[in-house]
PAMARGU-192723 format. One record per residue (C-alpha): residue number from 1; residue in three letters; y, z, x. Coordinates in Angstrom, 1 decimal, padded with zeros to 4 digits. Layout:
<pts>
+-----+-----+--------+--------+--------+
|   i |  aa |     py |     pz |     px |
+-----+-----+--------+--------+--------+
| NUM | Ala |      Y |      Z |      X |
...
+-----+-----+--------+--------+--------+
</pts>
This chain:
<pts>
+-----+-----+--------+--------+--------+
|   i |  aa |     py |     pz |     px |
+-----+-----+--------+--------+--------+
|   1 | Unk |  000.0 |  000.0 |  000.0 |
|   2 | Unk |  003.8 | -001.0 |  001.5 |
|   3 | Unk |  006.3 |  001.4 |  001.5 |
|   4 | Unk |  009.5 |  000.5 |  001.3 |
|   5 | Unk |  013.0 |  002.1 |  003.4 |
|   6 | Unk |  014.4 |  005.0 |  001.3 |
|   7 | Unk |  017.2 |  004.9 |  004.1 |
|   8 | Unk |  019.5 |  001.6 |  005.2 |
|   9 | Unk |  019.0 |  000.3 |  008.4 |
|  10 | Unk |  021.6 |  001.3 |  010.8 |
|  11 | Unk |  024.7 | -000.8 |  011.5 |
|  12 | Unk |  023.8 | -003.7 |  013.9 |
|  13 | Unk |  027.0 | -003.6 |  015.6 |
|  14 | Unk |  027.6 |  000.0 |  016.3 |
|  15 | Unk |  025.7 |  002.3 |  018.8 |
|  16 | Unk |  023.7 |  005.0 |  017.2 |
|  17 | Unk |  026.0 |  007.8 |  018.2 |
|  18 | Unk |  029.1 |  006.0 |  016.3 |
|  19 | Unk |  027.7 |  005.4 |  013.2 |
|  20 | Unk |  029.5 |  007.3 |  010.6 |
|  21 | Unk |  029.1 |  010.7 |  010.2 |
|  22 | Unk |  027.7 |  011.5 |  013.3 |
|  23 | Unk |  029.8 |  013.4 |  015.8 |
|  24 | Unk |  030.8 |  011.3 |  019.0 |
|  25 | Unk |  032.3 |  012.6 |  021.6 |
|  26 | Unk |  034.1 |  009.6 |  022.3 |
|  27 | Unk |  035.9 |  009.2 |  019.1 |
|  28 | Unk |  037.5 |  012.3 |  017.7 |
|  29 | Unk |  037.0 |  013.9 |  014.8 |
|  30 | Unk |  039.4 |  013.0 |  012.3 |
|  31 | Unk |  039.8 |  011.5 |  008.8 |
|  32 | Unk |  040.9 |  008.2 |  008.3 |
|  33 | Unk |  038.1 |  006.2 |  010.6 |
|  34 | Unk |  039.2 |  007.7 |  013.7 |
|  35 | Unk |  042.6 |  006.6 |  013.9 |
|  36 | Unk |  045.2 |  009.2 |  014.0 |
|  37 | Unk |  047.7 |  009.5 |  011.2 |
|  38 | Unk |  051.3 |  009.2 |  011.3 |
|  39 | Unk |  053.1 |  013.0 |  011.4 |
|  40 | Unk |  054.8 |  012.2 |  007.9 |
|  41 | Unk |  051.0 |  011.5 |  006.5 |
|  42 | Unk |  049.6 |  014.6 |  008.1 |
|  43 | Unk |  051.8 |  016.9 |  005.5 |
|  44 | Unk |  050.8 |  014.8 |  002.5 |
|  45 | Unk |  047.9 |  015.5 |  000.7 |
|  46 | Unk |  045.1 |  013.4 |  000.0 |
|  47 | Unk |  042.8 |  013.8 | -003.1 |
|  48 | Unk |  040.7 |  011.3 | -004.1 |
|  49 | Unk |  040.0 |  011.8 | -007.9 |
|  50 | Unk |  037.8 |  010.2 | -009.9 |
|  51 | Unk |  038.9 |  007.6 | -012.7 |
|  52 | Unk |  039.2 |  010.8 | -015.6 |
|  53 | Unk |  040.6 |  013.3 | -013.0 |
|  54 | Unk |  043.2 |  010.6 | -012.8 |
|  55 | Unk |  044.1 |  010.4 | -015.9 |
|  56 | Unk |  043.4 |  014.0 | -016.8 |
|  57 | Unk |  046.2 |  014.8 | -014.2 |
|  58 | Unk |  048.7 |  012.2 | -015.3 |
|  59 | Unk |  048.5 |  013.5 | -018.9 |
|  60 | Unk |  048.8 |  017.6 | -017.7 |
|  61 | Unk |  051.5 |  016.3 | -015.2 |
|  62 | Unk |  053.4 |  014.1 | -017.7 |
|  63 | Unk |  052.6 |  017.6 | -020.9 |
|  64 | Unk |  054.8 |  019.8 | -018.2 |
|  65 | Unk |  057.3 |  017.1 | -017.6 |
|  66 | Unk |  058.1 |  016.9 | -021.7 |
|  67 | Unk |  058.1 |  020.4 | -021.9 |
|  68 | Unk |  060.3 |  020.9 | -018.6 |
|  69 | Unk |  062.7 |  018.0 | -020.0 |
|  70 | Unk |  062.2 |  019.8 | -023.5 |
|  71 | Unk |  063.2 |  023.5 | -022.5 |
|  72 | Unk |  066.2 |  022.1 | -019.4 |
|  73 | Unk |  067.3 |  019.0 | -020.7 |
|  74 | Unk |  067.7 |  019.2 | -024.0 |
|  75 | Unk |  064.5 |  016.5 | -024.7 |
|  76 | Unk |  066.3 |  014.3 | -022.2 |
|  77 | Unk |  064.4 |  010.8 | -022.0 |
|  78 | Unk |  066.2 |  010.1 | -018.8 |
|  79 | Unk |  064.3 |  012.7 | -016.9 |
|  80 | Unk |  061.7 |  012.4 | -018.5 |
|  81 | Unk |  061.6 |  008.8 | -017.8 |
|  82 | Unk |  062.0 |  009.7 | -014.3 |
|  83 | Unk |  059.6 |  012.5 | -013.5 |
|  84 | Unk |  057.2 |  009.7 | -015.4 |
|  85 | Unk |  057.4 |  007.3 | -012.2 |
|  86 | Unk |  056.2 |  009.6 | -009.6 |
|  87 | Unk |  054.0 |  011.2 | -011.8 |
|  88 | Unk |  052.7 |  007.1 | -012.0 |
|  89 | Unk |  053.0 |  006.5 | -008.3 |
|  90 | Unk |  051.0 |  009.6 | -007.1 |
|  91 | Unk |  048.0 |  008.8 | -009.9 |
|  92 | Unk |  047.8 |  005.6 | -008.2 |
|  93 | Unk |  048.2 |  007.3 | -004.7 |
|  94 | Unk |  045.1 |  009.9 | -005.1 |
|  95 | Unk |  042.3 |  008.0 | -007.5 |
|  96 | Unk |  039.6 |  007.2 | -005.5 |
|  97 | Unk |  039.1 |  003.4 | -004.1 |
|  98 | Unk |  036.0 |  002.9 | -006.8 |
|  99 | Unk |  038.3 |  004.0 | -009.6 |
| 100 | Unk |  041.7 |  001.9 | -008.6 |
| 101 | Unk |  041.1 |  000.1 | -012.1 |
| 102 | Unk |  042.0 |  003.4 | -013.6 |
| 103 | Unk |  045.2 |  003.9 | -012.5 |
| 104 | Unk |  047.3 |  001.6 | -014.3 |
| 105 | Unk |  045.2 |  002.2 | -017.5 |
| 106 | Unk |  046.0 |  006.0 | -017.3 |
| 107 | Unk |  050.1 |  006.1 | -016.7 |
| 108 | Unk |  050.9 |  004.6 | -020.7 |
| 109 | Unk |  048.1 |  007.2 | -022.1 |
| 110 | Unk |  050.0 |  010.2 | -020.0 |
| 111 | Unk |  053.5 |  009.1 | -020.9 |
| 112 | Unk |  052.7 |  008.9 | -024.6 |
| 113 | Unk |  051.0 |  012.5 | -024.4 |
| 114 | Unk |  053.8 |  014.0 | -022.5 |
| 115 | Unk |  056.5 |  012.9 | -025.1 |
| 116 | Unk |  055.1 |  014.4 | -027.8 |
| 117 | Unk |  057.0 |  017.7 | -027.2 |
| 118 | Unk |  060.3 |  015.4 | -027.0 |
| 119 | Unk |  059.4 |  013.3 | -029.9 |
| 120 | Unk |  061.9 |  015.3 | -032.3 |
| 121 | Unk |  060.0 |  014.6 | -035.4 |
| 122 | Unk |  060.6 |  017.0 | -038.2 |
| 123 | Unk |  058.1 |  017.8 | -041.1 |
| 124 | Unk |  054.6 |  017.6 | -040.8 |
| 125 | Unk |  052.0 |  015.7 | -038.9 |
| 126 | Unk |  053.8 |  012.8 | -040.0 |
| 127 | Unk |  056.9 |  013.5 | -039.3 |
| 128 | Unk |  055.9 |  014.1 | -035.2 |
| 129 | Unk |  054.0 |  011.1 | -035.5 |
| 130 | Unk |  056.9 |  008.9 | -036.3 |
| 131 | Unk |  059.2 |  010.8 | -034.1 |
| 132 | Unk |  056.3 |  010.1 | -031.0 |
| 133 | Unk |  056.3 |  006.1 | -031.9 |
| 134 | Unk |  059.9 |  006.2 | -032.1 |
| 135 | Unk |  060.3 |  007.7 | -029.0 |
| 136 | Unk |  057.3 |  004.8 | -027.4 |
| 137 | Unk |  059.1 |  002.1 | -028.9 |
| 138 | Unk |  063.1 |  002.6 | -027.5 |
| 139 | Unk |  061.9 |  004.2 | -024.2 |
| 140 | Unk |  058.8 |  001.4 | -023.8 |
| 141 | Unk |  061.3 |  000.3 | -020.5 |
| 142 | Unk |  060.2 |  003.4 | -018.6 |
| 143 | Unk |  056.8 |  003.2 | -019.8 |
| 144 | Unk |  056.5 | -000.6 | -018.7 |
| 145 | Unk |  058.0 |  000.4 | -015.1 |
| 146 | Unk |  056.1 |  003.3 | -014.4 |
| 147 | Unk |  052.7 |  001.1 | -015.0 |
| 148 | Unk |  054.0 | -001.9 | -013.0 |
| 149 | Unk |  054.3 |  000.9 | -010.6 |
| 150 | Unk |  050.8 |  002.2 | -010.7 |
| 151 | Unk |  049.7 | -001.5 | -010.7 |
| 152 | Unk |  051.2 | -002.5 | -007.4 |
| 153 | Unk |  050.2 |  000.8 | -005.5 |
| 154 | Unk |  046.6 |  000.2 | -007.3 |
| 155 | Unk |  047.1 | -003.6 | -006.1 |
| 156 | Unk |  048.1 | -003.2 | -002.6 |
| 157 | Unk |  045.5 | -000.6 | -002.2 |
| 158 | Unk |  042.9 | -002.9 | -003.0 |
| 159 | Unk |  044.1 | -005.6 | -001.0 |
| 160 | Unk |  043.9 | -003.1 |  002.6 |
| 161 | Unk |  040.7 | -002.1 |  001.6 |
| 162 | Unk |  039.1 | -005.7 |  001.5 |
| 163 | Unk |  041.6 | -006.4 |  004.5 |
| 164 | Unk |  039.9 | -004.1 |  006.3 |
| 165 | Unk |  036.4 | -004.8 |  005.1 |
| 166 | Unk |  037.1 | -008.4 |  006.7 |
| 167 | Unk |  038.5 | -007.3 |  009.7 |
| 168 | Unk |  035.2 | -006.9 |  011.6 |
| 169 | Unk |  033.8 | -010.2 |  010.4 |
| 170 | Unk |  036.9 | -012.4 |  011.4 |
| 171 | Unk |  036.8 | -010.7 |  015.0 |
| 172 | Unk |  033.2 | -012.1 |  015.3 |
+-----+-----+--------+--------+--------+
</pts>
């Protein structure tokens, strides 16, 4: 009976002592591949989430920023606006490279769950509701700019990371 590799074979190109996650003394021990990161890129941090710790952080972050812009501002859809497009920028920034898709998918779900505490609907249920689409349908400006901005960090992202999967191949 054959029995087949539970493990891949080892990288061709590389010695044995290289390969990735085995200590070498030759290249030091860092994150990032072995290069060393700029001093500014030292101090930020890096989480990689997954696609729904994405989007479960852009909707907490972008709750806090309605209620901030609620209880400071006065419901002011000028900050909130603009605490939405970092909020955006830094979903894009720490999802994981599998789960790039994700990022531009959850920046309209957390803007729309953050304005609903500066909706300023009266009444009932319905009366929030129309205050909430009222609120999505003048400010859609912000909405649109902070997904164009999750887009473009999500598309640029992807772009290094198959630049730099063809990197070794083109230096054959």
């Amino acid at each position: 009976m054959e029995q087949y590799r539970t493990r891949p074979a080892p990288h061709p190109q590389r010695p044995p002592a290289q390969r990735r996650g085995a200590p070498s003394a030759a290249v030091p021990a860092q994150g990032g591949g072995g290069r060393p990161r700029p001093a500014l890129a030292r101090r930020l941090p890096r989480p990689r989430l997954t696609g729904l710790g994405g989007g479960l952080f852009a909707c907490a972050a972008m709750v806090l920023a309605g209620g901030i812009s609620w209880l400071l501002f006065g419901s002011s859809l000028l900050v909130y606006g603009l605490l939405f497009l970092p909020v955006a920028a830094a979903t894009a920034l720490w999802v994981r490279p599998a789960d790039l898709i994700t990022a531009p998918i959850a920046a309209p779900i957390a803007f729309a769950a953050g304005a609903w505490p500066i909706s300023g609907g009266s009444g009932g249920f319905g009366g929030q509701l129309m205050g909430l689409v009222s609120v999505l349908s003048l400010h859609a400006g912000w909405l649109y700019a902070g997904t164009l901005v999750a887009a473009l960090i999500a598309v640029v992202r992807k772009a290094v990371l198959i630049g730099r999967r063809r990197l070794p191949r083109r230096a054959l």
